[in-house]
C-alpha positions as a printed Julia matrix, in Angstrom:
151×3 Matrix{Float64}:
  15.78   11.32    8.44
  17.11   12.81    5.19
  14.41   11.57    3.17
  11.75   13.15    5.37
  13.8    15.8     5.33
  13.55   16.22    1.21
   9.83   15.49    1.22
   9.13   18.19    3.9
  11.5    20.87    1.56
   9.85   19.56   -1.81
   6.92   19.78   -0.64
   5.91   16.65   -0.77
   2.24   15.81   -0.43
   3.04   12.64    2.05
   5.44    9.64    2.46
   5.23    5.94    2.78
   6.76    5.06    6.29
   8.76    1.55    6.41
   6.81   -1.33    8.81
  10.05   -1.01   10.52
   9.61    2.8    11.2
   6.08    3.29   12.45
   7.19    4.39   15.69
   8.21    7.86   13.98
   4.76    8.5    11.93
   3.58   11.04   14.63
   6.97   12.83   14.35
   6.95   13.11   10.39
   3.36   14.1    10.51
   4.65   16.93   13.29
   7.5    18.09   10.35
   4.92   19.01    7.54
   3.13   22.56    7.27
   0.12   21.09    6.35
  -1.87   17.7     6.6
   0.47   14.71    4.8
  -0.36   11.59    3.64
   1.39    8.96    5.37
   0.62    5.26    4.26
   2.81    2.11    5.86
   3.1    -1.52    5.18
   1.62   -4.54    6.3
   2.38   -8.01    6.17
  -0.6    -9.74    8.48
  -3.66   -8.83    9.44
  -2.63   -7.94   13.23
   0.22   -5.66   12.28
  -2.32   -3.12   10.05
  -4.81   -3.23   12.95
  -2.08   -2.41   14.83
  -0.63    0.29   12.93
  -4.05    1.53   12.62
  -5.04    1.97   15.68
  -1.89    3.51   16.78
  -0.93    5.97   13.88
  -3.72    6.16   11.35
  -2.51    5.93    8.51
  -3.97    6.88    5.07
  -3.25    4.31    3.15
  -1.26    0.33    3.45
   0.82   -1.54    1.05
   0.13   -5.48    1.85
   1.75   -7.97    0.38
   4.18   -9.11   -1.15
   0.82  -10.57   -3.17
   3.07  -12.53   -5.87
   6.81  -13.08   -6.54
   8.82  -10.32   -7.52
  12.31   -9.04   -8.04
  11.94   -6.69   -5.85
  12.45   -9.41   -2.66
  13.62  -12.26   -4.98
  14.67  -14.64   -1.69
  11.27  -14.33   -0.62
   9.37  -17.85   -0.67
   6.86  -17.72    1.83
   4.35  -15.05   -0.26
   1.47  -13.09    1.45
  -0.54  -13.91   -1.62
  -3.15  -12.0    -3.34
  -5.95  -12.75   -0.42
  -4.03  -10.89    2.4
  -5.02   -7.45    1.2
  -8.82   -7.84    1.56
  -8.1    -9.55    4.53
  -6.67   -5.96    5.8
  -8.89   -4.0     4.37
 -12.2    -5.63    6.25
 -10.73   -6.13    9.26
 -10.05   -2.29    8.92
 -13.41   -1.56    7.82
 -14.78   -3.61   11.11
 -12.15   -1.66   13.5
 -13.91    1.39   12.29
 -17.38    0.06   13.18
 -18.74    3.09   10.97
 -16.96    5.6    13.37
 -14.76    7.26    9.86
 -13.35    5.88    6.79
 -11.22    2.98    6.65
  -7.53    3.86    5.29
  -7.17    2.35    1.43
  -5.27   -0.64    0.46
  -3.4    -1.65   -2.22
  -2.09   -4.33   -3.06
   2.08   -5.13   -3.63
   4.45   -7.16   -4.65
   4.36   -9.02   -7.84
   1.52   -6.98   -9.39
   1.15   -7.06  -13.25
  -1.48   -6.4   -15.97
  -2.09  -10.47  -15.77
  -2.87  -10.84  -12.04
  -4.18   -7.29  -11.01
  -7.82   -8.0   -10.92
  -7.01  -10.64   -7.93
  -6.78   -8.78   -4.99
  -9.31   -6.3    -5.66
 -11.99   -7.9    -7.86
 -11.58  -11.37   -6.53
 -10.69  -10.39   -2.72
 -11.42   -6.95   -1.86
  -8.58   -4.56   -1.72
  -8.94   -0.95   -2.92
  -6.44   -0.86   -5.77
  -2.75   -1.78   -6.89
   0.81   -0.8    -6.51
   3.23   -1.94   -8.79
   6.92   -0.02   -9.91
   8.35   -2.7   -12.29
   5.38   -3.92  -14.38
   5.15   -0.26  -15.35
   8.86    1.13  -15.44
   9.95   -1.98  -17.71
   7.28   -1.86  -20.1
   8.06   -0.84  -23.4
   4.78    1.58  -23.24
   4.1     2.62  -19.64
   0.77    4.09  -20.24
  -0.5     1.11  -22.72
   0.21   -0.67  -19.18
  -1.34    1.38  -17.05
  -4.48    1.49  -19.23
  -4.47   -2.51  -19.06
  -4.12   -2.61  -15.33
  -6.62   -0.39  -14.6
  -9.17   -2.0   -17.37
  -8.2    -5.23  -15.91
  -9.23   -4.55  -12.46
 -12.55   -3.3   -13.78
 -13.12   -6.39  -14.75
């Protein structure tokens, strides 16, 4: 609650809403003046239909797409197919009716393996925090990931 709390006084333009909490999207969307973005994660296929069709979100983080720090236990990975998995079973849910919500692939994402998941199997785009935090130029990084998926 406190974080949604400091978004909503920031303002924040949106929030990314735990799998675990998806049950309270339609009552963080209520708490902000104006139209958020409110994005979720997925881990299968069925769960982002799911979420989908229940709170609409605007965008999805699937993975975990590689191994990572982040969840360094973590054995059994997603891998870099799941999020164009999501993504076209999103697109069909939609049948055309309005735009499927983006996803991005997490989890393990690096200037090395970005082009995977989106050039190779269809997701929208990337998310990484440590590829680009721990770099010794951030935007040289950046740059490389984003050249890299153009690829």
């Amino acid at each position: 609650s406190d974080w949604i709390d400091a978004a909503v006084a920031a303002p924040a333009h949106g929030v990314h809403v735990k799998e675990s909490h998806r049950s309270r999207i339609p009552e963080i969307r209520r708490r902000f003046p104006s139209s958020p973005l409110i994005g979720t994660s997925a881990h299968t296929v069925s769960s982002a239909v799911e979420a989908q069709l229940m709170y609409n979100p605007n965008y999805f983080f699937v993975g975990t797409c590689y191994a990572t720090q982040s969840h360094p236990d973590k054995v059994e990975l997603e891998g870099p197919t799941l999020p164009g998995k999501v993504r076209q079973a999103l697109v069909n849910e939609r049948q055309g009716e309005q735009i499927a919500p983006i996803v991005l692939a997490i989890g393990g994402i690096d200037s090395t393996n970005c082009h995977e998941p989106v050039c190779i199997y269809g997701a929208d785009g990337v998310a990484t925090i440590r590829a680009v935090l721990q770099a010794s130029d951030p935007v040289e990084v950046v740059h490389d990931i984003r050249n890299n998926m153009n690829k």
